[in-house]
N, C-alpha and C positions, 0 to 999 in steps of 0.2 A: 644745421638741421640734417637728420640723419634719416633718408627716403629711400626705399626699398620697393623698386618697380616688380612685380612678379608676371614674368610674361613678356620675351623680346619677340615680339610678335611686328608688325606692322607698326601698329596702334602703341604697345608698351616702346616697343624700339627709339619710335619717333621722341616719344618721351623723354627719356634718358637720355638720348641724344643729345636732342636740346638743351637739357641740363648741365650736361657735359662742356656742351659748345658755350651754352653763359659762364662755366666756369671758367671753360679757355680766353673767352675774348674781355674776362674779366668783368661780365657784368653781374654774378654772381654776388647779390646782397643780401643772403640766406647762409650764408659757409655752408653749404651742398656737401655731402656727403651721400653720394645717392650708389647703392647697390641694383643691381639687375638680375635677374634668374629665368633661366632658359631650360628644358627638357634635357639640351645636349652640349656636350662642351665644345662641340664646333661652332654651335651657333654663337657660345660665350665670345670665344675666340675671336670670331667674327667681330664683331661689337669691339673687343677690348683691345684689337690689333687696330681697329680707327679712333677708340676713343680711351687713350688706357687712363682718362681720370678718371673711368667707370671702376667699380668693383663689379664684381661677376661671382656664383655661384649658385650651383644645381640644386642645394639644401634651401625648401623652402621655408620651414622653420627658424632654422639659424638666420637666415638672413631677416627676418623680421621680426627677431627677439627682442631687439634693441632701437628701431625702427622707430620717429616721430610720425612718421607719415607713410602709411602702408599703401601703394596704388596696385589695386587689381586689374592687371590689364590682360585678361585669358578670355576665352570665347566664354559666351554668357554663360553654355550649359557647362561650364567647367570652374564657376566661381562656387558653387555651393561646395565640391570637391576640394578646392582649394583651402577653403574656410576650414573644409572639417581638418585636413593636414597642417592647418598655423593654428589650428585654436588655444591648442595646451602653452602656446608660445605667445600670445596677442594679450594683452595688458586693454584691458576693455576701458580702463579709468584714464588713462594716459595716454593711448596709440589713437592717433587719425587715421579712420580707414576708408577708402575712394576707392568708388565702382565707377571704372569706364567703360565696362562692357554695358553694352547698348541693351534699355529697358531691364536694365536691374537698377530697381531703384532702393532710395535707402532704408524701405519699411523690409523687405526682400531680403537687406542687408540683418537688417536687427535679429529679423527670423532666421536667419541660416548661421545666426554669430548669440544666439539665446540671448537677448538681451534690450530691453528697450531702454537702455539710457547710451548702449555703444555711442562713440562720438561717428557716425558715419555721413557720407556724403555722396553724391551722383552729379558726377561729370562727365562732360561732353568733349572733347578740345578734336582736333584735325593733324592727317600726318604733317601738313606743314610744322608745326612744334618742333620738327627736328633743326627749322630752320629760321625759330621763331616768330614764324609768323601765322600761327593757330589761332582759330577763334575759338575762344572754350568757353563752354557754358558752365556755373557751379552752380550746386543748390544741396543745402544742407540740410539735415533731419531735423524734427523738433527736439527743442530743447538746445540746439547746437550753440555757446556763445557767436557775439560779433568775432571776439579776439581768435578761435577758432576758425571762423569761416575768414578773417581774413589772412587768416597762416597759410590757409589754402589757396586764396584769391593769389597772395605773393607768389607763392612755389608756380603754379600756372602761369601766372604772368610773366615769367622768365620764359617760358614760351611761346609767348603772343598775346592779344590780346583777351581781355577776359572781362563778362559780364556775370556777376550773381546775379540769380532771376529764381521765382517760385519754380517747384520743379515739374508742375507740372506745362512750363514754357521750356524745358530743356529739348522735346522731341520737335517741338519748332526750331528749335536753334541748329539742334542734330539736322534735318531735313536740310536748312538756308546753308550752314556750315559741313559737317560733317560728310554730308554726301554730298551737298552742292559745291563742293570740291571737286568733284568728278563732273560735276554739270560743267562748267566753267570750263573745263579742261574739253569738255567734250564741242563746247561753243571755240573754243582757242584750235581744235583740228577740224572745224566745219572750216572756218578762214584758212586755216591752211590748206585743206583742199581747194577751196576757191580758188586759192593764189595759184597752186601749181598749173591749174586750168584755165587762168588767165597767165599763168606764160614761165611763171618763177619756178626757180628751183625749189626741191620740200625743203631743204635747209635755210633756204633765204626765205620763204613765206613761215616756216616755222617763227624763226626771227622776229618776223613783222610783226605776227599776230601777238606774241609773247608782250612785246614793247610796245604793242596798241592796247593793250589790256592793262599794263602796268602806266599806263600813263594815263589811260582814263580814271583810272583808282586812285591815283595820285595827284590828278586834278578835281577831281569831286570831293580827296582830303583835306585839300589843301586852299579848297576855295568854300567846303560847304554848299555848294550848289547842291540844290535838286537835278534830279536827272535829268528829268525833261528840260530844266533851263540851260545845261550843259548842255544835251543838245541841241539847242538854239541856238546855239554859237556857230557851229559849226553846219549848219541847216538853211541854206539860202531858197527863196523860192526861185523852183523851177530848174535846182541843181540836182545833181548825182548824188547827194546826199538824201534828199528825201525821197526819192526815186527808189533807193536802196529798201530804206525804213521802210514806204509804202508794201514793201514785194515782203518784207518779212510778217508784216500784218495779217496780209494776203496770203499768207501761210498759215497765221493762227500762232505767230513765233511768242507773246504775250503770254493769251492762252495758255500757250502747251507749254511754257515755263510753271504758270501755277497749279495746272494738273500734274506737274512732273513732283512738285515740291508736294502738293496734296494726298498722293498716291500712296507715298511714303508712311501716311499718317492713317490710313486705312485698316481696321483691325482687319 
């Protein structure tokens, strides 16, 4: 399969990345042939001196003439501009094309590509992809086949994992996933500052908190618990556990998770 990311950005970078990395560690069950394109050839550089099973070039056309699966991964207001520079090049009958710039969805697409039957799609996935471990949301235009949307569902899931859903549940997924990436990260350096103020080095509370986080994830995988029954386990009355719990209530720490996730969703 021959995928042409447009945009080593953050978001495109992690992409290809990951691509790259399934083909290296040999979990590649697509035959990936995936190209990248960047503004500047240092950035190319960049990319192709860590991952030279990439291809790389500045020609946005060429590189998506031959393309099964075209992914736009440029800032939003730069995907219509992009469209009109591949258009004379993009095979509307044949080419898969995926917006993961955020809130261009695929009626957006059709319009800025003349066409209501284009095969197009709107996805969500997280920088983790670089390391397989993204949660990506897909949601495909009408008319889109199963066989289609699950060519997609495959190329994603060499990235992490991945739910098709209507698309109008992808800005929930974006809010839990995409940015709640950064939530997560931001809860994993709230515990590291605790730790250093209860007594730890930042490089040993970094540690803990990394491998408290990956084991609670791992245990709620791997057992299917509910949350709250996970923590029951671990929750004795009248211990320093719910002591703890209590004080983050008592902050509003609930709350202000689903204001945080809800804000997002705010026209």
């Amino acid at each position: 399969m021959k995928v042409t990311v447009i945009g080593a950005g953050n978001m495109g970078g992690a992409l290809a990345k990951g691509w790259a990395r399934a083909v290296r560690e040999g979990k590649d069950t697509l035959n990936l042939d995936v190209t990248v394109t960047a503004r500047t050839q240092n950035t190319l550089k960049k990319i192709a001196d860590e991952y030279p099973e990439l291809n790389t070039s500045l020609d946005n056309k060429a590189a998506t003439a031959d393309a099964d699966v075209i992914v736009l991964a440029v800032k939003p207001w730069l995907v219509n501009d992009v469209i009109n520079e591949i258009a004379s090049s993009v095979n509307l009958n044949n080419q898969l094309i995926v917006s993961v710039a955020a809130n261009i969805f695929t009626d957006d697409l059709r319009k800025m590509l003349g066409s209501e039957k284009a095969k197009v799609f709107y996805v969500m996935p997280n920088i983790a992809a670089e390391y397989g471990e993204s949660m990506t949301f897909v949601a495909s235009a009408k008319g889109i086949s199963e066989d289609e949307t699950d060519t997609v569902r495959q190329l994603f899931a060499l990235d992490g994992n991945v739910m098709v859903c209507e698309e109008r549940l992808v800005a929930a997924g974006m809010m839990m996933a995409g940015c709640g990436i950064a939530y997560a990260m931001r809860f994993v350096r709230a515990m590291m500052e605790g730790g250093v103020e209860l007594g730890l080095y930042p490089k040993d509370a970094l540690n803990i908190a990394q491998q408290t986080m990956l084991g609670a994830v791992t245990l709620l995988k791997e057992t299917g618990l509910h949350p709250e029954a996970a923590i029951d386990k671990v929750t004795t009355p009248g211990g320093v556990t719910i002591k703890g719990l209590n004080e983050l209530e008592h902050a509003g720490f609930s709350s202000a998770v689903v204001r945080c996730l809800k804000a997002g969703m705010k026209k």
